[in-house]
Gaussian input, Z-matrix of N, CA and C with variables (Angstrom, degrees):
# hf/3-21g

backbone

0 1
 N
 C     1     B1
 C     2     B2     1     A1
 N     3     B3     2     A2     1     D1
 C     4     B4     3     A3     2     D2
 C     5     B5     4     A4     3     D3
 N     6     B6     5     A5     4     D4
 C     7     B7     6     A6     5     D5
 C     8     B8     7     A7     6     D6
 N     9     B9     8     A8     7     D7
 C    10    B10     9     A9     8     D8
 C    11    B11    10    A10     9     D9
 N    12    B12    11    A11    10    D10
 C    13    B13    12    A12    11    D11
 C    14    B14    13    A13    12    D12
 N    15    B15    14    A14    13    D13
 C    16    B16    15    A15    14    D14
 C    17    B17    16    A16    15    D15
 N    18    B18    17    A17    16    D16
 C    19    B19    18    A18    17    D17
 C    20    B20    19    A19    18    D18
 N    21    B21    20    A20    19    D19
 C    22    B22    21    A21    20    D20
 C    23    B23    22    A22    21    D21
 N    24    B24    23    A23    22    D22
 C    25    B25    24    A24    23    D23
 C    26    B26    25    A25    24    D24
 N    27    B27    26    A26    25    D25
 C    28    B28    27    A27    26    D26
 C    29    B29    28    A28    27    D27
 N    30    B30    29    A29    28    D28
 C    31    B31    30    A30    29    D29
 C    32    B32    31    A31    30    D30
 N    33    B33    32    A32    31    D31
 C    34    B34    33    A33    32    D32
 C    35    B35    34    A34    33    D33
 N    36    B36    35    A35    34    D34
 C    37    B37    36    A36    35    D35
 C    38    B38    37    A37    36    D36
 N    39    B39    38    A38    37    D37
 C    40    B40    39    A39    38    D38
 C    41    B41    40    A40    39    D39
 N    42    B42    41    A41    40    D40
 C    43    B43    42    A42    41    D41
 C    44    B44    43    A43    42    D42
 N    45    B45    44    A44    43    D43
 C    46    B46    45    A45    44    D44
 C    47    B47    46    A46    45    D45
 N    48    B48    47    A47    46    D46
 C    49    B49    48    A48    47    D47
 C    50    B50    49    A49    48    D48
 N    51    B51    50    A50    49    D49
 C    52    B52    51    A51    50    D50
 C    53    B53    52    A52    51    D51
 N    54    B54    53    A53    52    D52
 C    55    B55    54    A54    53    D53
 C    56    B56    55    A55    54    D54
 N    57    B57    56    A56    55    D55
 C    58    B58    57    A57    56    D56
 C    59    B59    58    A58    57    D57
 N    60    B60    59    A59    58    D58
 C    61    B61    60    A60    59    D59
 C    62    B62    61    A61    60    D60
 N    63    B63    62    A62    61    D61
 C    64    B64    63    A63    62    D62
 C    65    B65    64    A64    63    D63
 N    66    B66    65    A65    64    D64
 C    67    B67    66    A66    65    D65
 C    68    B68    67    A67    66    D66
 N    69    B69    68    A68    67    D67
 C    70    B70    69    A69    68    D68
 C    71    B71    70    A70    69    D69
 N    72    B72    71    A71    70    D70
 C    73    B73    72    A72    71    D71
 C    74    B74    73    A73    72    D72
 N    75    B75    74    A74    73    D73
 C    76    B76    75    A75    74    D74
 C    77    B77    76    A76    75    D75
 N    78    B78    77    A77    76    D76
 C    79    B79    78    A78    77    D77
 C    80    B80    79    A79    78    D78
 N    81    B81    80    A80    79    D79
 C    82    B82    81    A81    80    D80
 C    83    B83    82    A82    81    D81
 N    84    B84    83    A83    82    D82
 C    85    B85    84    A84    83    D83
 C    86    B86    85    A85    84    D84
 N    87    B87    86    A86    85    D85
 C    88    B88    87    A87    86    D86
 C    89    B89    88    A88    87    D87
 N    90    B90    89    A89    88    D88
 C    91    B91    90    A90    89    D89
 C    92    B92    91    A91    90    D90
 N    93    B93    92    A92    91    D91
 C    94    B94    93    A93    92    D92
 C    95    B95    94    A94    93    D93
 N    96    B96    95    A95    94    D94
 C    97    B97    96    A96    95    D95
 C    98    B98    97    A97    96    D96
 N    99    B99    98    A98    97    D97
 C   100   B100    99    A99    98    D98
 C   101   B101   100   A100    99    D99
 N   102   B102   101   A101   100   D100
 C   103   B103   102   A102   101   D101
 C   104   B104   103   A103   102   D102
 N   105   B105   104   A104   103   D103
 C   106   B106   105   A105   104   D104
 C   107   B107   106   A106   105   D105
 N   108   B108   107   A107   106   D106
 C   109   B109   108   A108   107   D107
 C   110   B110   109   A109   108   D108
 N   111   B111   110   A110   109   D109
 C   112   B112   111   A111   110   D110
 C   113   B113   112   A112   111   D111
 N   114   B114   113   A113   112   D112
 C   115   B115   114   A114   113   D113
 C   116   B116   115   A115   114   D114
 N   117   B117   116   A116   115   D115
 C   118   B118   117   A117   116   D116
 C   119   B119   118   A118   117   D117
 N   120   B120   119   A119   118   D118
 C   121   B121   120   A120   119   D119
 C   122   B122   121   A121   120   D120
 N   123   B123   122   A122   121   D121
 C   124   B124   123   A123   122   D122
 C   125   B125   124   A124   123   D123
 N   126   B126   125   A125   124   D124
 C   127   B127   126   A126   125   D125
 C   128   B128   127   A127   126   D126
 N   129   B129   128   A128   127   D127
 C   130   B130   129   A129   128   D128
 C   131   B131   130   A130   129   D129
 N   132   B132   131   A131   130   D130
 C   133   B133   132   A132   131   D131
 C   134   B134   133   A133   132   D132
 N   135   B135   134   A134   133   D133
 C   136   B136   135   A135   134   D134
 C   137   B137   136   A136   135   D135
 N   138   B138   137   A137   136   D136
 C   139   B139   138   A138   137   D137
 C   140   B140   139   A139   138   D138
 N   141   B141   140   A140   139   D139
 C   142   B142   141   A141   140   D140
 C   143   B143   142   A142   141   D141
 N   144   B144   143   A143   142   D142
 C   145   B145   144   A144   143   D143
 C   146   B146   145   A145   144   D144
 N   147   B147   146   A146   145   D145
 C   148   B148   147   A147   146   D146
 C   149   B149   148   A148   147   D147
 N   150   B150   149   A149   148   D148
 C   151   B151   150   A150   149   D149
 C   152   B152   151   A151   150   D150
 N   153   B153   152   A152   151   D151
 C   154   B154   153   A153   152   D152
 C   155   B155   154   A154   153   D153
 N   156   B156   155   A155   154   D154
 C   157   B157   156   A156   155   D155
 C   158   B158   157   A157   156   D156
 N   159   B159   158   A158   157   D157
 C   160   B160   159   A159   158   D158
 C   161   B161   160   A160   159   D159
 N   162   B162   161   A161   160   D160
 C   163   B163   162   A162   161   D161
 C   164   B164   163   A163   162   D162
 N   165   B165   164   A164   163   D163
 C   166   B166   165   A165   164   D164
 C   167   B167   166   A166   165   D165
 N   168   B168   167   A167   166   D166
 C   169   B169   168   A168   167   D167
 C   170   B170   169   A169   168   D168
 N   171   B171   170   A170   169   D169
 C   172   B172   171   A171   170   D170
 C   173   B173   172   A172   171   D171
 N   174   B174   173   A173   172   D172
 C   175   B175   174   A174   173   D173
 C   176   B176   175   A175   174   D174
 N   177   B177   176   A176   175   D175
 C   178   B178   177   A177   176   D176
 C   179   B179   178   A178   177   D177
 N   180   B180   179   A179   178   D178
 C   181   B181   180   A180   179   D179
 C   182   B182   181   A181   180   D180
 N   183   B183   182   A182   181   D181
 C   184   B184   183   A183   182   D182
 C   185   B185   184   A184   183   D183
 N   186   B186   185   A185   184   D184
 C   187   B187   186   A186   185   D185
 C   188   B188   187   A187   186   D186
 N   189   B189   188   A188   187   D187
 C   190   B190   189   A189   188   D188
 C   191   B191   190   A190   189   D189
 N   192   B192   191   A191   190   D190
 C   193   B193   192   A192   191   D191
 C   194   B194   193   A193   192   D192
 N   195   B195   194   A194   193   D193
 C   196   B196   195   A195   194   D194
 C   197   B197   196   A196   195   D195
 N   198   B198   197   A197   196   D196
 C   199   B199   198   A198   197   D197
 C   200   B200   199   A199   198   D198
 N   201   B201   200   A200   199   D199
 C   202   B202   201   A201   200   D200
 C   203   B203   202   A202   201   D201
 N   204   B204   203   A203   202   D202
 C   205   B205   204   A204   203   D203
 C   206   B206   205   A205   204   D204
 N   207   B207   206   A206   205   D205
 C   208   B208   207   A207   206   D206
 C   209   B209   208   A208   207   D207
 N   210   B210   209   A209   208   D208
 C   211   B211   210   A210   209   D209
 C   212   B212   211   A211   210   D210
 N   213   B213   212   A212   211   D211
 C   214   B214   213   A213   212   D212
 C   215   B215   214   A214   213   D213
 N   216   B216   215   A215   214   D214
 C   217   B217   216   A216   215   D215
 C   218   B218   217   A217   216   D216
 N   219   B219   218   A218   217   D217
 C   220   B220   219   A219   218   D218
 C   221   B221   220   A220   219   D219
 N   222   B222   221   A221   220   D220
 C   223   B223   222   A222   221   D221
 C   224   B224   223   A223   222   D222
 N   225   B225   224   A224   223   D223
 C   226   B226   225   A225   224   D224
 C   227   B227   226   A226   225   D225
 N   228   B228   227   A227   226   D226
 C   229   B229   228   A228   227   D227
 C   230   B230   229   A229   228   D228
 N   231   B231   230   A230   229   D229
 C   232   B232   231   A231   230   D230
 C   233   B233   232   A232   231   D231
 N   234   B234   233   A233   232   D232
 C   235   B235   234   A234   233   D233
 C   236   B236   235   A235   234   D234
 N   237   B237   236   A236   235   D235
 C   238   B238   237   A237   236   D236
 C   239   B239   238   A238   237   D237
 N   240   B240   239   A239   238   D238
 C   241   B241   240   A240   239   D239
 C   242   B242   241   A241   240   D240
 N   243   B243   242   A242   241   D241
 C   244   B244   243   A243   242   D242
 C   245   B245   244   A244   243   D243
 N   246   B246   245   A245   244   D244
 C   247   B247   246   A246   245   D245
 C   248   B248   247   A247   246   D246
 N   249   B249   248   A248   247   D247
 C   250   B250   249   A249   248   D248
 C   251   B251   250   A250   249   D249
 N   252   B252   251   A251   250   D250
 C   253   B253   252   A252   251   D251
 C   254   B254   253   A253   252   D252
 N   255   B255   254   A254   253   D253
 C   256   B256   255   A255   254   D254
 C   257   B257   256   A256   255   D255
 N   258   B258   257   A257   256   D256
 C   259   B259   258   A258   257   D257
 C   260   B260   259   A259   258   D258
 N   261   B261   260   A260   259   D259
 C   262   B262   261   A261   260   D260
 C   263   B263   262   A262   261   D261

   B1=1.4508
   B2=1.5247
   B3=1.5278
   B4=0.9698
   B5=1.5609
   B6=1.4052
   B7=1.5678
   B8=1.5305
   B9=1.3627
   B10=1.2242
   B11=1.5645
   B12=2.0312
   B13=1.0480
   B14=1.9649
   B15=1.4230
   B16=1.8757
   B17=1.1483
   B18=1.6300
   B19=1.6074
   B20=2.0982
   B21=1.4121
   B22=1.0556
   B23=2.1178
   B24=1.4716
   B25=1.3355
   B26=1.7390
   B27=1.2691
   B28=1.3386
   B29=1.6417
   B30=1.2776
   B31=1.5417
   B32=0.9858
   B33=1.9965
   B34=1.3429
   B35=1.8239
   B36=1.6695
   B37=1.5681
   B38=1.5132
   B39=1.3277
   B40=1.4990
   B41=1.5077
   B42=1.3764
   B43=0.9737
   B44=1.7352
   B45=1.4132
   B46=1.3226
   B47=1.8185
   B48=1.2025
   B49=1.3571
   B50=1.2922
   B51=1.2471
   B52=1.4181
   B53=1.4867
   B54=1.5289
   B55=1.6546
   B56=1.6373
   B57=1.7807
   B58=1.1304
   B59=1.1732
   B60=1.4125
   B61=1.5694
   B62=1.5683
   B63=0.9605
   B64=1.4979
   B65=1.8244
   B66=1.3574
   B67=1.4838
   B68=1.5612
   B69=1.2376
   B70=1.3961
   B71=1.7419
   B72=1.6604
   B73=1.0891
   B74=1.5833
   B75=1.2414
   B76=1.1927
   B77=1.5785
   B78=1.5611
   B79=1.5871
   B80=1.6532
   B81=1.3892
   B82=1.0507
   B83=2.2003
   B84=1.9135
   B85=1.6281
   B86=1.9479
   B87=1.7255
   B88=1.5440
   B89=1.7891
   B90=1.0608
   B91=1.4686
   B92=2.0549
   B93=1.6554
   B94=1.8993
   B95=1.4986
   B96=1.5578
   B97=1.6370
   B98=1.7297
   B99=1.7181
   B100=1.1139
   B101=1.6028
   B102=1.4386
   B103=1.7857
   B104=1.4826
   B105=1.4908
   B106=1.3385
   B107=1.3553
   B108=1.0468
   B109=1.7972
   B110=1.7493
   B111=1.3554
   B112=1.7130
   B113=1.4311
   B114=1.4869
   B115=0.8569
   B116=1.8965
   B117=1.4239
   B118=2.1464
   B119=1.4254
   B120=1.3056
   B121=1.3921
   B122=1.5708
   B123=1.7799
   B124=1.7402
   B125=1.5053
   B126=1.5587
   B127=1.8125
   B128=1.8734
   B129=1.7110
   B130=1.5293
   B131=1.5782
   B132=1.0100
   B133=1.3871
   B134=1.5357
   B135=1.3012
   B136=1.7542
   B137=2.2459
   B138=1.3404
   B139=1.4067
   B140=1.2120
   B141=1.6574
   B142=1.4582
   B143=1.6178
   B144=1.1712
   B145=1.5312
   B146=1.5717
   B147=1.5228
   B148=1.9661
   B149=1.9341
   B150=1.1909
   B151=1.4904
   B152=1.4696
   B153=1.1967
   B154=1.5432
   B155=1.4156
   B156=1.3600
   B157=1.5356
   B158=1.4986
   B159=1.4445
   B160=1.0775
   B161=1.6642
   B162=1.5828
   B163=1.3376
   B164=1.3641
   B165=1.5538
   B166=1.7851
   B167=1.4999
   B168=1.3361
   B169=1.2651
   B170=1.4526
   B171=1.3990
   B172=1.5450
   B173=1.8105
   B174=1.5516
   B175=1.9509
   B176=1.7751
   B177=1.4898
   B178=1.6087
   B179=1.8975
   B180=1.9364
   B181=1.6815
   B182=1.8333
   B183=1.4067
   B184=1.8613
   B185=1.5237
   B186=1.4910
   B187=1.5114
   B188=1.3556
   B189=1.3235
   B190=1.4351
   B191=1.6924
   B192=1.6705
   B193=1.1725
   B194=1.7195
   B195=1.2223
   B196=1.6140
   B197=1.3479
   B198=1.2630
   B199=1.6669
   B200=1.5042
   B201=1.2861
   B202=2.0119
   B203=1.3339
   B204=1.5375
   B205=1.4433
   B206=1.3677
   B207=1.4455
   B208=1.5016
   B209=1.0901
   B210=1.7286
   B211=1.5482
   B212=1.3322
   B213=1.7548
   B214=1.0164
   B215=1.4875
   B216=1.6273
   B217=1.1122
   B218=1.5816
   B219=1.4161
   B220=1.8770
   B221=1.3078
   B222=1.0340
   B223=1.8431
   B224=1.5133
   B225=1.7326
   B226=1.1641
   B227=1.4944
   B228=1.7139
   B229=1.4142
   B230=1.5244
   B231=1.3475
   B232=1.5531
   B233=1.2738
   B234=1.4228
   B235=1.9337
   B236=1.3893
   B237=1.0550
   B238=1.7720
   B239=2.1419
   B240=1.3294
   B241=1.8836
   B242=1.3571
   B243=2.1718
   B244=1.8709
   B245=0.8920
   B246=1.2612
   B247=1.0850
   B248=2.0698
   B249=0.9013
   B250=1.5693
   B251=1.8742
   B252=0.8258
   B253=1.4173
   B254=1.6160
   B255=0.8534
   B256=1.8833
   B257=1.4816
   B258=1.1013
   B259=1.5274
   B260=1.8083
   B261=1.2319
   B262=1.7528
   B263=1.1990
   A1=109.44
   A2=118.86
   A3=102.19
   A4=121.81
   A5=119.19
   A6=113.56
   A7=103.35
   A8=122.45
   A9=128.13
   A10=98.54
   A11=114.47
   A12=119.98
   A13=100.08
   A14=95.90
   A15=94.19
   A16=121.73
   A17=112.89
   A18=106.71
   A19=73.54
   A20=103.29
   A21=133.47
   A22=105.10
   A23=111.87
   A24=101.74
   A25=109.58
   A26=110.86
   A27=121.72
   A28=98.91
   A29=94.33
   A30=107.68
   A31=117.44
   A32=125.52
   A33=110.31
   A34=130.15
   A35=105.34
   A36=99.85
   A37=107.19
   A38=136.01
   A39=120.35
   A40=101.21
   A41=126.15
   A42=121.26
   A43=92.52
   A44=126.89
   A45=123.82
   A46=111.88
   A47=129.63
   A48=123.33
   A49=111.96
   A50=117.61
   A51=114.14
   A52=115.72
   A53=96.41
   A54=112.89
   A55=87.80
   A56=104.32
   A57=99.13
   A58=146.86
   A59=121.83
   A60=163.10
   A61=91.31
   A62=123.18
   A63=112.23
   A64=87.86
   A65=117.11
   A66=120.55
   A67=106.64
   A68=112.54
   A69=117.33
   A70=144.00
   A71=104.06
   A72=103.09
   A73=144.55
   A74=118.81
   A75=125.82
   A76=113.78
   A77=91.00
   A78=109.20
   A79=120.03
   A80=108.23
   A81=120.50
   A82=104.70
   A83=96.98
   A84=106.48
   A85=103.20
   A86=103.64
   A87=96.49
   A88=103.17
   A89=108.12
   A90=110.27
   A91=114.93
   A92=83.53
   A93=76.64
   A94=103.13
   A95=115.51
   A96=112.74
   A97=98.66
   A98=85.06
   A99=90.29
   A100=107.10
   A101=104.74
   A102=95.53
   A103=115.01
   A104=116.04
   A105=112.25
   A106=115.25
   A107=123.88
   A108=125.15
   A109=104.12
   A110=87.32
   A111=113.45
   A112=113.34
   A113=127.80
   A114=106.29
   A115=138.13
   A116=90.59
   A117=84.53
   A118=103.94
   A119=140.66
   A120=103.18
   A121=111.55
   A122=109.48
   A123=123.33
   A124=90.96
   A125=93.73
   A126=97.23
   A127=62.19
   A128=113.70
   A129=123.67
   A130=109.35
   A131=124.50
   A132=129.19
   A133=104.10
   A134=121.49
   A135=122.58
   A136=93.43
   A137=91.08
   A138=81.64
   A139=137.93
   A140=161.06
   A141=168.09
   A142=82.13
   A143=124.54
   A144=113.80
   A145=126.78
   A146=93.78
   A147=103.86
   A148=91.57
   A149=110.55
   A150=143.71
   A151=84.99
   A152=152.09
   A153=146.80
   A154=104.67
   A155=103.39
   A156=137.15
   A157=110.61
   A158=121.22
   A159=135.31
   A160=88.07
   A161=126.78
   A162=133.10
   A163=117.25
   A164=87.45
   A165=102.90
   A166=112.49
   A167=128.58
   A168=139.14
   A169=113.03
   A170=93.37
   A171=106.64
   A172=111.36
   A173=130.33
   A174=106.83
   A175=86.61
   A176=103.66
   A177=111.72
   A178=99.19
   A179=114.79
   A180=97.30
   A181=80.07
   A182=87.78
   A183=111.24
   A184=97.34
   A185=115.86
   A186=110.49
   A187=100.34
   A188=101.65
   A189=118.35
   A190=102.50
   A191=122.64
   A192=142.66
   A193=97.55
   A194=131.85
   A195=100.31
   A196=117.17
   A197=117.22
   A198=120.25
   A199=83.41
   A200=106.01
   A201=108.84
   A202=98.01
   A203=129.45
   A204=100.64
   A205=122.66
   A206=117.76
   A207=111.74
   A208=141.61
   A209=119.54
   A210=159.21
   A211=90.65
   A212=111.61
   A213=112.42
   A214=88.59
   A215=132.59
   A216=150.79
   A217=146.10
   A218=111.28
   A219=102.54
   A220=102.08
   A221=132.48
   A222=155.27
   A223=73.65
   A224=98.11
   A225=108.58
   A226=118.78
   A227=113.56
   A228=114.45
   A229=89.61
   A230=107.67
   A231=127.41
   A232=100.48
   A233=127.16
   A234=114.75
   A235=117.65
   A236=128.76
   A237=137.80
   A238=77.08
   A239=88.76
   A240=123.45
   A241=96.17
   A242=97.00
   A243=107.91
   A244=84.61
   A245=158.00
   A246=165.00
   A247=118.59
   A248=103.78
   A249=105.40
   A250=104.17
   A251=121.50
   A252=131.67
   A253=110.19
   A254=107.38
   A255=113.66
   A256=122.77
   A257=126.66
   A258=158.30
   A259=106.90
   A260=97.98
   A261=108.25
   A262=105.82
   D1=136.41
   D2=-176.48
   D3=-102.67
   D4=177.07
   D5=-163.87
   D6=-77.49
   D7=175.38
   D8=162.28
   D9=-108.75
   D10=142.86
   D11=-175.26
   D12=-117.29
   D13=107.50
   D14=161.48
   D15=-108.29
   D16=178.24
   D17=-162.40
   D18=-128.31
   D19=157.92
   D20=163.86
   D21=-84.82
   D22=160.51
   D23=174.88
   D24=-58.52
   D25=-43.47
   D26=-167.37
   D27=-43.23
   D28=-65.02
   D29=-163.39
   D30=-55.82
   D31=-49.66
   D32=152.02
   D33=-29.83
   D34=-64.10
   D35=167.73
   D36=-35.91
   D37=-62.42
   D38=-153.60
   D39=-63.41
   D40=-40.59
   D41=-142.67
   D42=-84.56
   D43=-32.77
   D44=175.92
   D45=-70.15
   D46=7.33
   D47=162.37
   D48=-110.45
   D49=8.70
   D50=160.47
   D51=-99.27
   D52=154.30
   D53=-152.87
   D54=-66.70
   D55=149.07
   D56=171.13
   D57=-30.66
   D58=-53.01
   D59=162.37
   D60=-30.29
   D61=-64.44
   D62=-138.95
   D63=-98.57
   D64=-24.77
   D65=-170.00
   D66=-66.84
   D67=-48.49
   D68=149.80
   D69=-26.23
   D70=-68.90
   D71=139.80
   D72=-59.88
   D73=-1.68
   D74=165.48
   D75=-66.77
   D76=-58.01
   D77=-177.50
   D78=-55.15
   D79=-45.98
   D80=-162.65
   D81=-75.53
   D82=-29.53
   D83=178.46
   D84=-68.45
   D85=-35.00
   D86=-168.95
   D87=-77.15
   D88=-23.64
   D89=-171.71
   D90=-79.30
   D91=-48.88
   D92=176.83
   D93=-116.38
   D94=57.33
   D95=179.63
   D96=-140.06
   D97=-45.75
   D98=-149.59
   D99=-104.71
   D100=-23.45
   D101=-175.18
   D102=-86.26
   D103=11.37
   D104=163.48
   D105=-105.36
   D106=30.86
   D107=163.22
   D108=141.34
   D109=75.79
   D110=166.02
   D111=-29.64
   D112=-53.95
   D113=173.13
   D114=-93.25
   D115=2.53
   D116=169.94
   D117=-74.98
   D118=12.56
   D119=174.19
   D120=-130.06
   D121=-23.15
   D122=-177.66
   D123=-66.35
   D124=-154.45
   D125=-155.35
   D126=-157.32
   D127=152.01
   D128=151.64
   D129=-70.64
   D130=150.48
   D131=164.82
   D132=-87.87
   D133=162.11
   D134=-168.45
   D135=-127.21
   D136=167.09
   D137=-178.61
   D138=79.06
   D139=-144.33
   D140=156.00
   D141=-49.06
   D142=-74.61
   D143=-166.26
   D144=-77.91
   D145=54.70
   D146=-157.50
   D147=-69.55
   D148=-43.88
   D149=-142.30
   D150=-76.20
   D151=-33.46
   D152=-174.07
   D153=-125.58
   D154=162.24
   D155=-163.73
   D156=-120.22
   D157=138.69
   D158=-140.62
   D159=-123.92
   D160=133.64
   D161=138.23
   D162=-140.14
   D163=148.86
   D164=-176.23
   D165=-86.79
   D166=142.40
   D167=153.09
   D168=-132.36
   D169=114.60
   D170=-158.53
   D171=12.03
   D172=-93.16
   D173=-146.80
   D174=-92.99
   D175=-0.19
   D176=-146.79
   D177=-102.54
   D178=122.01
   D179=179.88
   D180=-95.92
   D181=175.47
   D182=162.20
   D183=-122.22
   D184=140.21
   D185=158.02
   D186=-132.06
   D187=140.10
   D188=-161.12
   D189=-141.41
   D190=152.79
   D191=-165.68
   D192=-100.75
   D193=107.86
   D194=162.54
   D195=-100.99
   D196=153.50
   D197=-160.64
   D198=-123.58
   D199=120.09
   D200=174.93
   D201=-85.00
   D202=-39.59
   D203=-171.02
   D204=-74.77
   D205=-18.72
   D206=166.62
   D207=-95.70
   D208=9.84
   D209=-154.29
   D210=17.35
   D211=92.67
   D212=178.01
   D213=-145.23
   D214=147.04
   D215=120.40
   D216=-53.31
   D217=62.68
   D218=-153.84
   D219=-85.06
   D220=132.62
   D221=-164.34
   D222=-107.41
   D223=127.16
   D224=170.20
   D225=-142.72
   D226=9.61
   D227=160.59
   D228=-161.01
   D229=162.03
   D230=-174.42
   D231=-130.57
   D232=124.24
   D233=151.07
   D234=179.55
   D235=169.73
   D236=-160.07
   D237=-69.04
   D238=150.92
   D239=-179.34
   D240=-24.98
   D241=-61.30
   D242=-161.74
   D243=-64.72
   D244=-108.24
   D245=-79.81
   D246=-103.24
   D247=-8.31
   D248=-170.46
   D249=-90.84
   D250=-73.48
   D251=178.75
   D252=-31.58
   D253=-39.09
   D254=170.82
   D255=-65.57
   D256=148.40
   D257=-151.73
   D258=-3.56
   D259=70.52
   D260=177.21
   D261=-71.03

């Protein structure tokens, strides 16, 4: 079964300042990458961000919450490599 993928408000914002091109491929990596088994492809985050999961799309991470009891995927920040990991 596959997961359901939501966006937080934030995450929508990130994801609408990214250039079309790549916003796309975001969508299209969380949808046929990621909502069939969340975890073979993210990475855990270690530290303050133990609690979310990390995936790459090419310069761009996603960190996302997964909730098993509601097979849900919540994307909860969008942004270029430098820039994502900072002030969550």
């Amino acid at each position: 079964m596959a997961w359901r993928i939501s966006f937080t408000p934030r995450a929508e914002r990130d994801l609408g300042r990214i250039d079309p091109q790549n916003a796309r491929r975001i969508n299209r990596y969380l949808r046929d990458r990621v909502a069939p088994d969340p975890r073979a492809l993210g990475e855990p985050l270690k530290g303050q961000l133990r609690e979310f999961w990390r995936y790459r799309v090419g310069d761009h991470r996603i960190l996302a919450k997964i909730e098993d009891e509601q097979l849900l995927v919540l994307v909860v920040k969008i942004g270029h490599r430098s820039e994502v990991y900072g002030g969550h």
